[in-house]
C-alpha positions as CSV (number, residue, x, y, z in Angstrom):
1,X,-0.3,39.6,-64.9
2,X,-1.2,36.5,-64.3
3,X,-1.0,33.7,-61.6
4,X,-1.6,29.9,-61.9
5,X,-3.0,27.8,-58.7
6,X,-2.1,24.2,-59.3
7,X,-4.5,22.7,-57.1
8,X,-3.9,19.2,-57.7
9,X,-0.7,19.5,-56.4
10,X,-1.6,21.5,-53.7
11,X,-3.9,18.7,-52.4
12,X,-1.2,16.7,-51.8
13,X,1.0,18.7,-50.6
14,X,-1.8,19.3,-47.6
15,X,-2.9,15.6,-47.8
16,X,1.3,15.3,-46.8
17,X,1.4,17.6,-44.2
18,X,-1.6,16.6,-42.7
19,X,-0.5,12.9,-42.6
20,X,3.1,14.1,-41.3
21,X,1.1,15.7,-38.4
22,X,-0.5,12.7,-37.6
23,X,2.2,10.7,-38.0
24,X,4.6,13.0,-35.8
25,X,1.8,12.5,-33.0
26,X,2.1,8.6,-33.6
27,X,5.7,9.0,-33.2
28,X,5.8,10.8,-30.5
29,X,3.6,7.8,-28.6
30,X,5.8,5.2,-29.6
31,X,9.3,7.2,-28.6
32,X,7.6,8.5,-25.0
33,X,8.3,4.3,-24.2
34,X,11.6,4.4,-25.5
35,X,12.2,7.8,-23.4
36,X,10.3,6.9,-20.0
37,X,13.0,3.5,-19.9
38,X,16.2,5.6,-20.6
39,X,14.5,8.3,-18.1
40,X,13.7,5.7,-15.8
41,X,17.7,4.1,-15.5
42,X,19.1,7.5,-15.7
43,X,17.2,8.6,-12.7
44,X,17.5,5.8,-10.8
45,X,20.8,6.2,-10.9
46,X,21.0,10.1,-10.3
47,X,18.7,9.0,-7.0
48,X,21.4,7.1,-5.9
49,X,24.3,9.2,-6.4
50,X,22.5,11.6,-4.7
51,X,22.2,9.8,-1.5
52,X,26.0,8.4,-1.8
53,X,26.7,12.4,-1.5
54,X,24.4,12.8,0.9
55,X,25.6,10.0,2.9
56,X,28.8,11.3,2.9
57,X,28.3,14.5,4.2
58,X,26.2,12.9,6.7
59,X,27.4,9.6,7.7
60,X,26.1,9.3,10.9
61,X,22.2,9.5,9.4
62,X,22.8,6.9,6.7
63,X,25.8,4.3,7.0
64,X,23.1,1.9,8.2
65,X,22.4,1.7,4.2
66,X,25.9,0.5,3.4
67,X,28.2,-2.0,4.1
68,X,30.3,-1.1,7.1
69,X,32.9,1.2,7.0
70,X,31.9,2.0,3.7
71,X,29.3,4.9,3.9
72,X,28.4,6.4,0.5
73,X,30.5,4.0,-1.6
74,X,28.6,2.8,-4.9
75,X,29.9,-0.5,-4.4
76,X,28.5,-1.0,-0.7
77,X,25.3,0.4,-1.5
78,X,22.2,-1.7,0.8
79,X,19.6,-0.7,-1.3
80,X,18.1,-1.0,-5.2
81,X,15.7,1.9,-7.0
82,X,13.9,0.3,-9.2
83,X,11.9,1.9,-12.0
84,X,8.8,0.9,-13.5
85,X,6.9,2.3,-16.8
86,X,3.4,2.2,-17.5
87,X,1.2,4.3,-19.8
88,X,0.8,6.9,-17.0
89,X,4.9,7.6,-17.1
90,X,7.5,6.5,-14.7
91,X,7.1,5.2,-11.2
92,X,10.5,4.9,-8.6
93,X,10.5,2.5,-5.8
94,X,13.3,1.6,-3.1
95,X,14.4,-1.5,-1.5
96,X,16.6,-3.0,0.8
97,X,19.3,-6.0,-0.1
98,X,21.1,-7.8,3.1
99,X,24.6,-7.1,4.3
100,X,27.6,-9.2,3.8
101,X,30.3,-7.7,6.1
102,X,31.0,-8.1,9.5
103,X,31.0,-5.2,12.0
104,X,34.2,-5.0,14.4
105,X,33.3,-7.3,17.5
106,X,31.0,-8.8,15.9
107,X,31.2,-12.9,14.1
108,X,28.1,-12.7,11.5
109,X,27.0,-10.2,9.3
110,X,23.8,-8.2,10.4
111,X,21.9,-8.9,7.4
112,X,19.1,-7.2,7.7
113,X,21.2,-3.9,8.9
114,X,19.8,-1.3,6.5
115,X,16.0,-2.5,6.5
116,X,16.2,-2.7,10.6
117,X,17.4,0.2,11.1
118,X,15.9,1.9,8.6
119,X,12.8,1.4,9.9
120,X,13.7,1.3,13.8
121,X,12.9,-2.7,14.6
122,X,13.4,-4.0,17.8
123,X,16.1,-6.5,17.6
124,X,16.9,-9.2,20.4
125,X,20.7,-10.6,20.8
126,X,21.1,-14.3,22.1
127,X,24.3,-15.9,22.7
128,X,25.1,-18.3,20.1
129,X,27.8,-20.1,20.5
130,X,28.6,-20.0,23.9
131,X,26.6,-19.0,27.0
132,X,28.2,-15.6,27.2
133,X,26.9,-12.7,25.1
134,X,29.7,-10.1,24.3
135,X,28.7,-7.1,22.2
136,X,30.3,-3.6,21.9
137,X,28.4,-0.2,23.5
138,X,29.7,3.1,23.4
139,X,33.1,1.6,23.1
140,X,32.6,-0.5,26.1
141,X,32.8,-4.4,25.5
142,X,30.0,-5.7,27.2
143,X,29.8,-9.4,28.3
144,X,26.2,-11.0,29.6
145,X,24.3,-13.6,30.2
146,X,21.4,-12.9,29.6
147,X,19.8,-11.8,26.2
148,X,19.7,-8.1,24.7
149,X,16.7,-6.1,23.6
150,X,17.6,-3.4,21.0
151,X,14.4,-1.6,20.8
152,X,16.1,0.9,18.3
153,X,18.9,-0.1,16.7
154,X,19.3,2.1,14.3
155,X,19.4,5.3,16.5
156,X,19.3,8.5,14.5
157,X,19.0,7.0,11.3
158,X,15.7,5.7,11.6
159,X,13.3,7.1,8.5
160,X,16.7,8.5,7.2
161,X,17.0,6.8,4.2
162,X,13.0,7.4,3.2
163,X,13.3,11.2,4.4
164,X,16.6,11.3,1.5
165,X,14.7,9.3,-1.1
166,X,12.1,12.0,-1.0
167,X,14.2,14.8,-0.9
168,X,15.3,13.9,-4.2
169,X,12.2,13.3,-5.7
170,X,10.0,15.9,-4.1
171,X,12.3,18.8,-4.6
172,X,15.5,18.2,-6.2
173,X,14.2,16.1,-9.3
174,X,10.9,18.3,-9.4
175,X,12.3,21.9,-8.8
176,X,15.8,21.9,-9.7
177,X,17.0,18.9,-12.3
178,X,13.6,19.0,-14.5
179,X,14.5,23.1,-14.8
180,X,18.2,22.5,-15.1
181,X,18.1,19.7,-17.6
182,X,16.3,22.1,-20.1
183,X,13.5,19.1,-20.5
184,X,10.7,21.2,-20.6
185,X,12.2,23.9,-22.6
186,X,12.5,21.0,-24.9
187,X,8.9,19.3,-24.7
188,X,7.3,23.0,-24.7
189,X,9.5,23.8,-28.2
190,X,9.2,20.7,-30.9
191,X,11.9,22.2,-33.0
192,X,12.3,18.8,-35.0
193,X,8.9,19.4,-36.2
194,X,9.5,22.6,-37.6
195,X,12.5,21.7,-39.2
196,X,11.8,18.5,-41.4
197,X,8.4,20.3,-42.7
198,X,9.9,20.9,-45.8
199,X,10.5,16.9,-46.2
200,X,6.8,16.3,-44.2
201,X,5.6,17.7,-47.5
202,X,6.9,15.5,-49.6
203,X,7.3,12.4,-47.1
204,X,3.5,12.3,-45.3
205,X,3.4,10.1,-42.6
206,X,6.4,8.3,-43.0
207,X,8.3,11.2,-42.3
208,X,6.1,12.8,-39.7
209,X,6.2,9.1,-37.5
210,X,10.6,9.3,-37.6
211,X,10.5,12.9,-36.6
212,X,7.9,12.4,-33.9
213,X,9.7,9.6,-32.5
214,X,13.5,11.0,-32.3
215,X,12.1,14.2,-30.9
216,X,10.8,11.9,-27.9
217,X,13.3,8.9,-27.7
218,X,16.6,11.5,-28.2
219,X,15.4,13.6,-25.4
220,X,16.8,11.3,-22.6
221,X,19.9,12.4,-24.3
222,X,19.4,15.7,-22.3
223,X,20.0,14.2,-18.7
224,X,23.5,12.3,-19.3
């Protein structure tokens, strides 16, 4: 019996699977940018969604962050989350954009609606064009001439928005989507590693950088 140990070749072959190690980890690097952008839309998104349903349900808590008359529609949405990417991950911040509809009684849009009421602003009514103020409360028309004080316009909804923006991401995105999604399954189980060994052996670092950075990059794929 006997048994021949080619140890040239098996140099290389753990020269090559060293480097595709090392190369997998510089893939990975380079595709966590790739995937923290595609993360970043997608959840911006989902975060907004998320209050259109919840602004549906509840309409009376959040229609001050929509158009009027349109609570919960995509399309008359008062606000922007933005995302922004940095080598520590993914940060989400909100904003508010100014109205361009016209409330019933009313002759100029209340541009500043959402952020006003949002955040419970006092807000004090003049007469404009004439020297009588008319405004609507409780269904009453009200006619004065003297100026308004609103010392909370927004009512109920004040903090509303901010209390819904952090519903989503303090336990919806963190205990529920993250699990759901099956991302960390993924993270915790590089498969693609495992499977293009076999060509890691032969292809070094080459090979080891495209699997590393699919395996990252692809697995925003796993939120749409």
């Amino acid at each position: 019996m006997r048994a021949v140990f080619e140890s040239k070749k098996f140099r290389k072959d753990m020269k090559n699977l060293i480097n595709y190690s090392i190369g997998f980890l510089d893939g990975m690097q380079a595709g966590k940018q790739k995937f923290l952008v595609n993360l970043g839309m997608d959840v911006s998104e989902m975060a907004s969604q998320f209050i259109d349903a919840n602004a549906r349900v509840s309409p009376q808590t959040l229609h001050h962050v929509y158009e009027w008359y349109q609570v919960g529609s995509p399309n008359a949405r008062l606000f922007d989350i933005d995302y922004t990417v940095n080598r520590n991950g993914v940060s989400f911040i909100s904003s508010f954009t100014q109205s361009a509809t016209i409330q019933h009684g009313s002759n100029t849009p209340f541009r500043e609606k959402a952020s006003i009421m949002e955040n419970g602003i006092s807000v004090t009514i003049k007469p404009k064009n004439s020297d009588v103020l008319r405004f609507e409360d409780n269904g009453d028309i009200i006619y004065t001439k003297k100026q308004v004080v609103v010392n909370n316009p927004g009512g109920i909804t004040r903090g509303q928005f901010q209390q819904t923006f952090e519903l989503f991401f303090g336990n919806y995105f963190t205990q529920a989507f993250l699990k759901n999604s099956g991302l960390r399954d993924y993270f915790a189980r590089p498969k693609s590693y495992k499977k293009n060994l076999a060509a890691g052996v032969k292809g070094g670092k080459t090979v080891g950088y495209q699997t590393g950075y699919r395996w990252v990059a692809n697995a925003g794929a796993m939120i749409r």
